[in-house]
N, C-alpha and C positions, 0 to 999 in steps of 0.2 A: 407554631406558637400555640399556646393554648389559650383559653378562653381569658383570662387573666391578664395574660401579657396582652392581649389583642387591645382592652379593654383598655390598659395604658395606653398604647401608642395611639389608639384614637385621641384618648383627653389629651395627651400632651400633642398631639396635633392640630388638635382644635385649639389649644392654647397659643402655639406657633403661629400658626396662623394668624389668630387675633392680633398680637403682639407687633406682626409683620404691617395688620391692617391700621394700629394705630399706629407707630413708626413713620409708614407711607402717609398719613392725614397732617402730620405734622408742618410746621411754615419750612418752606415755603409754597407747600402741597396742599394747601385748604381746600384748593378747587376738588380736589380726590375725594372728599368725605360728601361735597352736594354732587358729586359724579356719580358715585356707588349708589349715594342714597336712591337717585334719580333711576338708574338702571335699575334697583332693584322694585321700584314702583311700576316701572316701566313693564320689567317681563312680570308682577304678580298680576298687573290689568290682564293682561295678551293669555297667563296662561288661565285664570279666573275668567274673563271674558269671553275665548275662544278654544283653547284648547284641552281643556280640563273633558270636555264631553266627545271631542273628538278620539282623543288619544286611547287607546284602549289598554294599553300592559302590553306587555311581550306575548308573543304567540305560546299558547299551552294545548297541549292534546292533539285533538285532529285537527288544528288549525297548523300548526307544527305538520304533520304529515303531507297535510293538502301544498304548502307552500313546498315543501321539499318535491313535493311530485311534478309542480309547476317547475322549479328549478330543473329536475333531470329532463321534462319534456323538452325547455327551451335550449339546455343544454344539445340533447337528440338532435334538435333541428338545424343547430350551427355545425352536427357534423365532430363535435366534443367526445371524449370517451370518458364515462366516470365508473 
């Protein structure tokens, strides 16, 4: 797909989606709209409060090399062949 088309099925997914999410809020579902709401207060405390400084990004460069060399070591010692 090219840049273009991508660009659609994102908005028209994000549209879907929405759509889906009022749908489901509807009676006799009200509980769902202070449920979401409430979850999503919930993990923006946890990740704002706790893990916004812990979590680092995906491994890049020799942090990538260093964990792959762990892996083959602990691989070696169960006796694994890679």
């Amino acid at each position: 797909l090219g840049e273009g088309m991508f660009k659609l099925f994102a908005i028209l997914s994000i549209l879907a989606m929405a759509l889906i999410f009022v749908i489901g809020i509807q009676p006799p579902n009200e509980w769902a709209l202070y449920i979401t709401v409430g979850f999503l207060v919930v993990t923006a405390a946890v990740w704002f409060g706790f893990e916004r400084r812990r979590f680092q990004g995906p491994p890049i460069g020799d942090a990538v090399a260093k964990r792959a060399a762990e892996i083959a070591a602990a691989e070696k010692a169960v006796g694994e062949r890679g």
